[in-house]
DRENFI-346243 format. One line per 10 residues: number of its first residue (from 1); for each residue x, z, y of N, C-alpha, C. Coordinates in pm, whole numbers, always signed. Atoms other than C-alpha are relative to their C-alpha. Example, Ala and Ser with C-alpha at 12.3 -4.5 7.8 and 13.67 -1.06 7.14 Angstrom:
DRENFI-346243
1> +89/+0/-119/+1230/+780/-450/+90/+0/+120; -82/-6/-119/+1367/+714/-106/-77/+73/+109
//
This chain:
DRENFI-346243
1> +117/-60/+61/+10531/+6345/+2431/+12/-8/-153; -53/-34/+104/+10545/+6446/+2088/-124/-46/-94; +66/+89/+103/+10216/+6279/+1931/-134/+71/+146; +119/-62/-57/+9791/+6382/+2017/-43/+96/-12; +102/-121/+2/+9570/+6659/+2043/-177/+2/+34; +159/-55/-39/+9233/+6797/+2042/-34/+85/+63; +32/-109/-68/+9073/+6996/+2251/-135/+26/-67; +146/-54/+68/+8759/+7148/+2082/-89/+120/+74; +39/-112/-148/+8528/+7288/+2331/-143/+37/-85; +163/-100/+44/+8193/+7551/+2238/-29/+24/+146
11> +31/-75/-88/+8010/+7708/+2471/+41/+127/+53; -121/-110/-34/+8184/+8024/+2412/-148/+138/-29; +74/-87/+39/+8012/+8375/+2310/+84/+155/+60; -82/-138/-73/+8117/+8745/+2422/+17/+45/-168; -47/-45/+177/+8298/+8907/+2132/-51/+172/+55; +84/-173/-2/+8130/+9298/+2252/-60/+16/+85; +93/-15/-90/+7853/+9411/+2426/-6/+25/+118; +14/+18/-152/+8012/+9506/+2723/+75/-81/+64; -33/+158/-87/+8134/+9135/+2795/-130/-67/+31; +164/+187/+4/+7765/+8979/+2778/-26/+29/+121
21> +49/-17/-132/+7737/+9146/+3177/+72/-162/+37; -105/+131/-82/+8055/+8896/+3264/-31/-129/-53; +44/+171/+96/+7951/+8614/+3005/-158/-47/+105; +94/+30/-44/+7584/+8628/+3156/+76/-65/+135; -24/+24/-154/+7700/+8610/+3522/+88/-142/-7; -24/+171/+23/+7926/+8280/+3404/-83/-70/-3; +95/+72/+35/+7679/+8126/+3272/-64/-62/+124; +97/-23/-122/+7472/+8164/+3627/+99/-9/+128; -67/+62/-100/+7732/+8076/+3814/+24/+106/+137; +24/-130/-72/+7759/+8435/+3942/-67/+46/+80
31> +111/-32/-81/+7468/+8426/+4099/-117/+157/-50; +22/-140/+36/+7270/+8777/+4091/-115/-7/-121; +73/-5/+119/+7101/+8863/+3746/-59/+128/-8; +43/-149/-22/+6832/+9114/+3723/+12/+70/-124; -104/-92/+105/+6954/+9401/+3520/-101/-6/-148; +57/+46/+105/+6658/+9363/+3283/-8/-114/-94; -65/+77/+49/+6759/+9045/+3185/+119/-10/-79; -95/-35/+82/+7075/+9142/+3078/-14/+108/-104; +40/-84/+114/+6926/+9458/+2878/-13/-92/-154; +2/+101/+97/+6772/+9153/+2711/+100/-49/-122
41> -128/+105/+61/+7059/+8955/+2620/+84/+93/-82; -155/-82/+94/+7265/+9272/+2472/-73/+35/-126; +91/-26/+118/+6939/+9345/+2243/+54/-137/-79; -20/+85/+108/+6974/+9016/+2111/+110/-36/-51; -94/+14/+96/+7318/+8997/+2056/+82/+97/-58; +31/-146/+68/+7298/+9370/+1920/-2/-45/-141; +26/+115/+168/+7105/+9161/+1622/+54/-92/-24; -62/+93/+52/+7318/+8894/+1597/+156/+91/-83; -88/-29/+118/+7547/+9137/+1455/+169/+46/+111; -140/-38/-51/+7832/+9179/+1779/-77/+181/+56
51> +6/-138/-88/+7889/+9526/+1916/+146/+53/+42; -69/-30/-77/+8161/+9722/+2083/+150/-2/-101; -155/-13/+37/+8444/+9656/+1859/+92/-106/+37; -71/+96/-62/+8703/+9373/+1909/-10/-97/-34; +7/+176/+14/+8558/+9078/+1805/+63/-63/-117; +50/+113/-109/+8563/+8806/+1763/-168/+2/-48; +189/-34/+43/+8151/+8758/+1805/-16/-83/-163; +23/+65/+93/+8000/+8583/+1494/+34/-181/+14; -2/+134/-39/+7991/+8228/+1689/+142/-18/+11; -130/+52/-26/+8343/+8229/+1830/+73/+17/-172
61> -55/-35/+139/+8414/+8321/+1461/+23/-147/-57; +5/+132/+69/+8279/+8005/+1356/+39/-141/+12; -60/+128/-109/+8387/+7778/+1628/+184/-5/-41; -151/-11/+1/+8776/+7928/+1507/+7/-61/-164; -39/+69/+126/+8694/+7796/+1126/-6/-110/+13; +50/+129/-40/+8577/+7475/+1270/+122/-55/+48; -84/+53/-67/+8860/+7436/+1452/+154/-4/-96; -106/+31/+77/+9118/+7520/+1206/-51/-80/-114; +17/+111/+13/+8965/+7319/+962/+41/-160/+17; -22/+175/-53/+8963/+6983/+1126/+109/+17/+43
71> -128/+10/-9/+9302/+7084/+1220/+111/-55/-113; -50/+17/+162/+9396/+7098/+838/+4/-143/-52; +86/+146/+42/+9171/+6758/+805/+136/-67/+94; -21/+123/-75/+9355/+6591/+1093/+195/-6/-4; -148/-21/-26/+9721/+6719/+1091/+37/-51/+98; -88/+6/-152/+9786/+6740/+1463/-80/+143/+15; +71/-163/-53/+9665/+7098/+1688/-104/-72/+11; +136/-12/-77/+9349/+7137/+1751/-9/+127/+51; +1/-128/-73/+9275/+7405/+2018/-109/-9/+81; +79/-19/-81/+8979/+7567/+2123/-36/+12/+157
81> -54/-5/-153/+8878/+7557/+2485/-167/+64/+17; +137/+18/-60/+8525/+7723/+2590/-37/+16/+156; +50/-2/-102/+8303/+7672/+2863/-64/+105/+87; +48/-107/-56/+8169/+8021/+2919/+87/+121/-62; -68/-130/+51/+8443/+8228/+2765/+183/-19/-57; -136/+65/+50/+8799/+8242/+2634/+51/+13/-103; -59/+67/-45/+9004/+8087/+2539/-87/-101/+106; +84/+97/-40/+8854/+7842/+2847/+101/-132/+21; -43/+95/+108/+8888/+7491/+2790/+126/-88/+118; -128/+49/-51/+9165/+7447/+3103/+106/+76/-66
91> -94/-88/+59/+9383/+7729/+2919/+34/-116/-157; -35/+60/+126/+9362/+7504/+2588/+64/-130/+21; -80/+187/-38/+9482/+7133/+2790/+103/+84/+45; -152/-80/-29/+9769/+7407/+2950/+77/+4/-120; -127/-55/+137/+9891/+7490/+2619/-7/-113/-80; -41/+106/+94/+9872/+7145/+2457/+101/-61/+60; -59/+89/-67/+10028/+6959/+2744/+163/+77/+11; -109/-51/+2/+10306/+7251/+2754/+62/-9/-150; -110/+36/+103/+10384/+7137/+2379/+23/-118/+31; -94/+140/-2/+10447/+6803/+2484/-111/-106/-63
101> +103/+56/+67/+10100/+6686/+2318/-39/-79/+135; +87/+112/-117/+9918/+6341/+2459/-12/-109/-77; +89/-76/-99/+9715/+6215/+2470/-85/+99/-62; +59/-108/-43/+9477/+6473/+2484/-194/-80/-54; +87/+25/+22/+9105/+6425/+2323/-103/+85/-25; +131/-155/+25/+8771/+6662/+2412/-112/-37/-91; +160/+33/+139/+8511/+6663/+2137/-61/+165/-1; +114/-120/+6/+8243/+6900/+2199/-113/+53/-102; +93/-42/+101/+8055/+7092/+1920/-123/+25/+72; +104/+41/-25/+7755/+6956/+2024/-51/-164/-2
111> +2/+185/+14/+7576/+6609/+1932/-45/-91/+128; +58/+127/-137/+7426/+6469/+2273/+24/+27/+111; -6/-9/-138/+7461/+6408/+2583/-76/+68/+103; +54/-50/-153/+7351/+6544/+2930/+57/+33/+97; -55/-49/-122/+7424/+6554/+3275/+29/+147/+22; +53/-140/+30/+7341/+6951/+3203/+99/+45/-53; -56/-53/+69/+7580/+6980/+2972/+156/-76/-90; -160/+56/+50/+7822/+6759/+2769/+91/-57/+122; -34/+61/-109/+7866/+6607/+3136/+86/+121/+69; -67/-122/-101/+8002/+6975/+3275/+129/+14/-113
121> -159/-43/+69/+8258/+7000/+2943/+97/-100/+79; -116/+34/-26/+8395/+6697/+3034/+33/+1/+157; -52/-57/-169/+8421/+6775/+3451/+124/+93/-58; -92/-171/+1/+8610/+7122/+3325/+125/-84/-75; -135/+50/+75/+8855/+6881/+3080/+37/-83/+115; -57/+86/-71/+8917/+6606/+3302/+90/+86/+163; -101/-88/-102/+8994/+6866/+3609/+119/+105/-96; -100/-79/+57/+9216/+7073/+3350/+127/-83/-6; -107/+90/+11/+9401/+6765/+3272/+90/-85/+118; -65/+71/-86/+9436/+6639/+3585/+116/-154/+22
131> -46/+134/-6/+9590/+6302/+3549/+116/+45/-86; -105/-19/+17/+9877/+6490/+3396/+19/-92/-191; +12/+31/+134/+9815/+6306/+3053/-96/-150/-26; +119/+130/+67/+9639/+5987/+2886/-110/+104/-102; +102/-85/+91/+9270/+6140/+2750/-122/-101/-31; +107/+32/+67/+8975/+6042/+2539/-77/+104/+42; +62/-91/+18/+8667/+6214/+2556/-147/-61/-91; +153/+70/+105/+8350/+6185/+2285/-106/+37/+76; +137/-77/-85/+8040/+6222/+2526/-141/+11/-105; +141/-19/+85/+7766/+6189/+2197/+81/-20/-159
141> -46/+48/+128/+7800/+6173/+1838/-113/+71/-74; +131/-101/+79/+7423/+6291/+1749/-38/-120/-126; +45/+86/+54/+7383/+5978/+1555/+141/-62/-126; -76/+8/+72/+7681/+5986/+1350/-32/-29/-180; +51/+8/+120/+7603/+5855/+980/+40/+147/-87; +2/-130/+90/+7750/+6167/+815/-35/+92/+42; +107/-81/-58/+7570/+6416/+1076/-122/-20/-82; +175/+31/-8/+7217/+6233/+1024/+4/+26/-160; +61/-46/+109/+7280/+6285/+625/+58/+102/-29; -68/-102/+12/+7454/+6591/+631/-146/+106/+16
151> +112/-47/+0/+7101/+6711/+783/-102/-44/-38; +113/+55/+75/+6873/+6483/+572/+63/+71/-149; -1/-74/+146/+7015/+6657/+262/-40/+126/+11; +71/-155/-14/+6936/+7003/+395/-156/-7/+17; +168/+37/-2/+6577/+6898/+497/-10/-40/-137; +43/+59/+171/+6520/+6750/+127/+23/+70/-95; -45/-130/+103/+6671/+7031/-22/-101/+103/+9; +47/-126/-33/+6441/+7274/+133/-149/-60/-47; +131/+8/+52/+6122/+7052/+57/+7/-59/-93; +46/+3/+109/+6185/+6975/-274/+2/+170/-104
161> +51/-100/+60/+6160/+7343/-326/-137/+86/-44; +155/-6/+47/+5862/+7493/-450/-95/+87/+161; +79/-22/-144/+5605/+7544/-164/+50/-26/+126; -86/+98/-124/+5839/+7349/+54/-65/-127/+20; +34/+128/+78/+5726/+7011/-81/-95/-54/+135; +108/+82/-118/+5421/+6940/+229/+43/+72/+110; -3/-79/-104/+5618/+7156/+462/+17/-110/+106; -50/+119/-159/+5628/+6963/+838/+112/+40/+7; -196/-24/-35/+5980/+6941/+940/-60/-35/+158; +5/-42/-164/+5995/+7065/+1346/+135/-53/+20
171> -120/+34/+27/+6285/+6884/+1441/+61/+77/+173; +21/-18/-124/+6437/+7067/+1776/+144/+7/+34; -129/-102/-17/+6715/+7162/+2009/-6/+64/+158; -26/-65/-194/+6787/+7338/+2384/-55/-90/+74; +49/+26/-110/+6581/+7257/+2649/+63/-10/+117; -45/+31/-158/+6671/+7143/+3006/-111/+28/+70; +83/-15/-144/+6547/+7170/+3355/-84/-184/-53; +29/+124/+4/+6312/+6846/+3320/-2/-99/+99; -39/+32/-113/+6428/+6755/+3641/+103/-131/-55; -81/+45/+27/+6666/+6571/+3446/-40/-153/-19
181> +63/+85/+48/+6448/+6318/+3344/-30/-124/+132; -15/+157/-136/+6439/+6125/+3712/+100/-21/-12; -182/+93/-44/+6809/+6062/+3695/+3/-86/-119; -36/+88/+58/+6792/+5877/+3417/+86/+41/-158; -79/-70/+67/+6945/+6129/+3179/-120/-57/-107; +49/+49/+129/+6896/+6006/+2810/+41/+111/-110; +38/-114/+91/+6927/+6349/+2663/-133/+17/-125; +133/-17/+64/+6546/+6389/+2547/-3/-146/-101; +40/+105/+77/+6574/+5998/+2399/+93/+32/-117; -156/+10/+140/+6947/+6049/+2181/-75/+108/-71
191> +30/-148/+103/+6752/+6387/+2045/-84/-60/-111; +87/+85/+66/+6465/+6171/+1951/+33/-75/-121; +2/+106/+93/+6653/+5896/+1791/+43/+128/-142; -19/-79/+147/+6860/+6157/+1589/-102/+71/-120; +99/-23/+100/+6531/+6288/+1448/-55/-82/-62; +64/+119/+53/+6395/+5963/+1356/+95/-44/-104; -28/+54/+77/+6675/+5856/+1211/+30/+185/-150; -4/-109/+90/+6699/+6211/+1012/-114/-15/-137; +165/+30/+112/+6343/+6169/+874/+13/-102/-69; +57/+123/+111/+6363/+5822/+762/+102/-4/-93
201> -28/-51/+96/+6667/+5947/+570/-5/+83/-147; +17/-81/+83/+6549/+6217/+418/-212/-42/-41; +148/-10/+53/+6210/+6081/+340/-116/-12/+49; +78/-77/-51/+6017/+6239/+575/-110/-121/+91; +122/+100/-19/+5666/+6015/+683/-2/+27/+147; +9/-50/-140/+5592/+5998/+1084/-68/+52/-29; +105/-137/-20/+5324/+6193/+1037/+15/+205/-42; -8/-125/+55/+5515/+6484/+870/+99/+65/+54; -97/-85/-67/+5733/+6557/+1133/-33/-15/+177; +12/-11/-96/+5751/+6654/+1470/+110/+35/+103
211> -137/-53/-107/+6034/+6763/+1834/-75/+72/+2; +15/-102/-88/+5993/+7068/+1991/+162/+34/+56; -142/-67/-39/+6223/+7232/+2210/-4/+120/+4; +12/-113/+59/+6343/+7574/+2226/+97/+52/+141; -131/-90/-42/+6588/+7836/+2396/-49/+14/+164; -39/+40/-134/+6436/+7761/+2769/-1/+128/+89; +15/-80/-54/+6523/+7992/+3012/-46/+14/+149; +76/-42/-168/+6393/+8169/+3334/-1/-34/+82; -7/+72/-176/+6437/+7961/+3613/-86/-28/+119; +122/+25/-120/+6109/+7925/+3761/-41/-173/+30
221> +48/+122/-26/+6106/+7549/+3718/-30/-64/-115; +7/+55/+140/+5967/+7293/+3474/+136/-22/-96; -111/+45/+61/+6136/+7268/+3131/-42/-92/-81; +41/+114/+136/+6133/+7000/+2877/-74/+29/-143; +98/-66/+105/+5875/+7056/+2619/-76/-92/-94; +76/-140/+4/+5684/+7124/+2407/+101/+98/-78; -119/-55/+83/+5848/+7440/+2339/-99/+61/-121; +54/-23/+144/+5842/+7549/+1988/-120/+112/-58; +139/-95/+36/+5591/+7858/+1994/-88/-56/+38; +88/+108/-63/+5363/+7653/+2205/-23/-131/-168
231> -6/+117/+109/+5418/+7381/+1931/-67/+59/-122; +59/-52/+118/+5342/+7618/+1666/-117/+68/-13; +131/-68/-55/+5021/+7728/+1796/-117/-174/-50; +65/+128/+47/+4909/+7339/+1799/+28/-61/-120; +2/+53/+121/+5051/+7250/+1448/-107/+71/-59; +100/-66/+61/+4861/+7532/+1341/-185/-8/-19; +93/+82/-63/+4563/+7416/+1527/-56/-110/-86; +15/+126/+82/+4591/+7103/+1302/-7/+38/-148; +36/-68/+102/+4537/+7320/+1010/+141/-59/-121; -140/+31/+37/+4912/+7268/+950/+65/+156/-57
241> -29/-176/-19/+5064/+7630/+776/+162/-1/-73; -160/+5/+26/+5427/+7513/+607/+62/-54/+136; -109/+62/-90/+5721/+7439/+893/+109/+68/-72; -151/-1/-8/+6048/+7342/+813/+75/-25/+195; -133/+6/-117/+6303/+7409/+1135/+78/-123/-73; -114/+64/+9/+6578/+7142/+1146/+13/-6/+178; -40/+2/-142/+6753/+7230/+1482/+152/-90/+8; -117/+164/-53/+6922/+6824/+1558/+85/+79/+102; -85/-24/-114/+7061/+7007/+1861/+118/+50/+23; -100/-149/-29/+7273/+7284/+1772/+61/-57/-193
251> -104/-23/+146/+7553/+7290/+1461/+34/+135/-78; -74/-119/+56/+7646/+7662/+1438/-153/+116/+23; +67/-157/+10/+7455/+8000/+1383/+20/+71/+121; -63/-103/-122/+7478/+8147/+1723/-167/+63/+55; +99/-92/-29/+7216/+8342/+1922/-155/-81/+25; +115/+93/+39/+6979/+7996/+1973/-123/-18/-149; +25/-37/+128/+6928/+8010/+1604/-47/+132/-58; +48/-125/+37/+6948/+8384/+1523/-101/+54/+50; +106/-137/-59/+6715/+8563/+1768/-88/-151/+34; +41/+48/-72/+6547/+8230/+1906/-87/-72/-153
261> +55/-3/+105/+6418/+8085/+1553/-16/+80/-126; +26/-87/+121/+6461/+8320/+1317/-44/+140/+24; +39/-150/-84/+6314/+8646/+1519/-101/-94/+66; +90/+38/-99/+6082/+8469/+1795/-89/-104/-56; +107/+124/+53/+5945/+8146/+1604/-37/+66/-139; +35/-107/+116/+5962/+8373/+1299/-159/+57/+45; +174/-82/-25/+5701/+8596/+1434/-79/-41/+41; +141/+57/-35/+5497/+8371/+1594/-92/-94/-96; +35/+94/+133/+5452/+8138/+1279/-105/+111/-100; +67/-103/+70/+5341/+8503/+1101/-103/+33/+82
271> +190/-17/-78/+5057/+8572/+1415/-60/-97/-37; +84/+89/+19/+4947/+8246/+1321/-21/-32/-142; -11/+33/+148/+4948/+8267/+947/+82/-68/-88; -87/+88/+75/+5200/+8023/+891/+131/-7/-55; -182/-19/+57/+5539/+7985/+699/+80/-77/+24; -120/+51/-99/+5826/+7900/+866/+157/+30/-119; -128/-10/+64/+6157/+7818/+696/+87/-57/+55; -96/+84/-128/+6480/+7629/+866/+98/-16/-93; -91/+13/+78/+6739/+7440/+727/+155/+133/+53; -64/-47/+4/+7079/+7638/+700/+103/-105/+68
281> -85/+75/-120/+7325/+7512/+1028/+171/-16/-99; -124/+50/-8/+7635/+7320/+957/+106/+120/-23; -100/-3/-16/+7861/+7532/+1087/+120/-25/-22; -118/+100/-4/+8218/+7471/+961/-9/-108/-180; -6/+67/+146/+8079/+7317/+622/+122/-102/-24; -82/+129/+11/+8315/+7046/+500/+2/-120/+21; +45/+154/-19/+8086/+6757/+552/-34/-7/+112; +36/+88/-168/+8036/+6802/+932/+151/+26/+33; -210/-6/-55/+8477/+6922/+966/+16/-199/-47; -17/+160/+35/+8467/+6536/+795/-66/-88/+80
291> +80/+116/-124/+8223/+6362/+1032/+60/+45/+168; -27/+4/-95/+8409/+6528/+1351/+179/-67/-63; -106/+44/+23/+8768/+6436/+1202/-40/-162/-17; +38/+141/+33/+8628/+6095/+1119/-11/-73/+138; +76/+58/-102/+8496/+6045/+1475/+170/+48/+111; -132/+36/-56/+8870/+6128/+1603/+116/-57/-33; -78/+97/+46/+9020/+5924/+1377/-12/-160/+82; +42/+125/+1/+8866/+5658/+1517/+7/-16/+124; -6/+9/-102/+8878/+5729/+1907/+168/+10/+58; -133/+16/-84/+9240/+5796/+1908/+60/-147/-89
301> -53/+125/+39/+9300/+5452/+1687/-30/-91/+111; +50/+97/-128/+9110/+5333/+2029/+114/+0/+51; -137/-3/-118/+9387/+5469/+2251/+166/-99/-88; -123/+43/+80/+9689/+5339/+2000/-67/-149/-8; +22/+129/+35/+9533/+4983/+1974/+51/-111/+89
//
């Protein structure tokens, strides 16, 4: 074996409008999707800016600076792998393990855990790898010191601007089935702490901030809440009319962000009179490529120790 690798897993995005039929139906586990639903989904990522040419979408765009990046940072491969699109993330342990790379380490652009979710990347790595290799995998890293001030400087930036200054900071990210919550899943708490410890970074008083969640979709069963229009109905209520967004959950600009706060919480903040602003996401900035290179410096000094 010829040294380590990364595997760098997203969720994965359709790079033209007529992949979001096949992307949806992943997602859903090819179970049947009603066609209005998918109308949906091509409107919104219409506005996010993809359409019928060849890609790559805006997200996988960002997930490929991210990745070369911390490649640059780390000097070994790093190779994308996603979970709903491709490259997928057994095609990316195929092509490390066929250079001779090991071990093998998944770090998911995403900060927390869940049975829901960081729990299914690493199922899809660990069956890719199949024993054929020694592997690491990072299951959280929402609490990372250069995360938590990477997003306490963007929150502090935005309210020491003028008419920022008493804005509430909404701190949120993706919703689950809340089903999740009898097993024991500590999703909803790691989101928590990361906001707590965000705020008492950047300043921010308990009383001047708040969670919501966001993104939940159609399933017909409870989701984890409160979600954020709902939320912004009762801040308002409280004769509350500045919100700052800071979405703890999510790192990159993808369709959560675009159409889901900046279109949907957008307009509902304007039925209710109020002004809505959001910090500006990570994506491959330099100071979160330094807090994920940092956090595999340090897991493969585990394996070498």
């Amino acid at each position: 074996m010829t040294g380590p690798a990364v595997i760098l897993m997203a969720y994965g995005s359709p790079d033209r409008l007529t992949d979001v039929p096949a992307y949806y139906s992943d997602i859903r586990g090819g179970r049947p999707i009603r066609p209005e639903l998918v109308d949906d989904l091509v409107a919104r990522y219409r506005a996010l800016g993809i359409d019928d040419g060849d890609g790559p979408s805006p997200l996988n765009a960002i997930t490929e600076e991210t990745r070369a990046a911390l490649e640059a940072a780390l000097g070994i491969p790093v190779l994308t792998g996603m979970r709903h699109w491709e490259p997928r993330i057994a095609t990316a342990v195929d092509a490390a393990l066929a250079a001779g790379r090991a071990p093998l380490l998944g770090l998911v652009l995403a900060p927390h855990w869940s049975s829901l979710s960081i729990a299914k990347y690493e199922g899809l790595f660990d069956d890719a790898v199949a024993g054929r290799a020694e592997t690491r995998f990072v299951r959280a890293w929402g609490d990372e010191p250069g995360f938590v001030e990477l997003l306490a400087q963007r929150v502090q930036r935005l309210r020491a601007a003028p008419k920022e200054h008493e804005a509430h900071v909404v701190f949120t990210a993706h919703s689950l089935p809340s089903r999740i919550l009898d097993t024991g899943d500590t999703y909803r708490d790691a989101l928590l702490d990361t906001a707590r410890l965000v705020a008492d970074a950047a300043g921010v008083g308990n009383r001047e901030w708040s969670f919501a969640f966001q993104s939940e979709s159609p399933t017909g069963e409870p989701w984890l809440g409160p979600d954020i229009l709902d939320h912004l109905s009762d801040l308002s209520a409280r004769g509350i009319s500045d919100v700052l967004v800071c979405p703890v959950g999510f790192v990159s600009d993808h369709l959560e962000i675009r159409w889901d706060i900046d279109v949907e919480a957008v307009e509902r903040a304007q039925e209710l009179g109020m002004r809505l602003a959001r910090i500006e996401m990570p994506n491959a900035d330099p100071a979160l490529v330094e807090v994920l290179a940092s956090i595999v410096r340090r897991e493969l000094a585990a394996v070498t120790a």
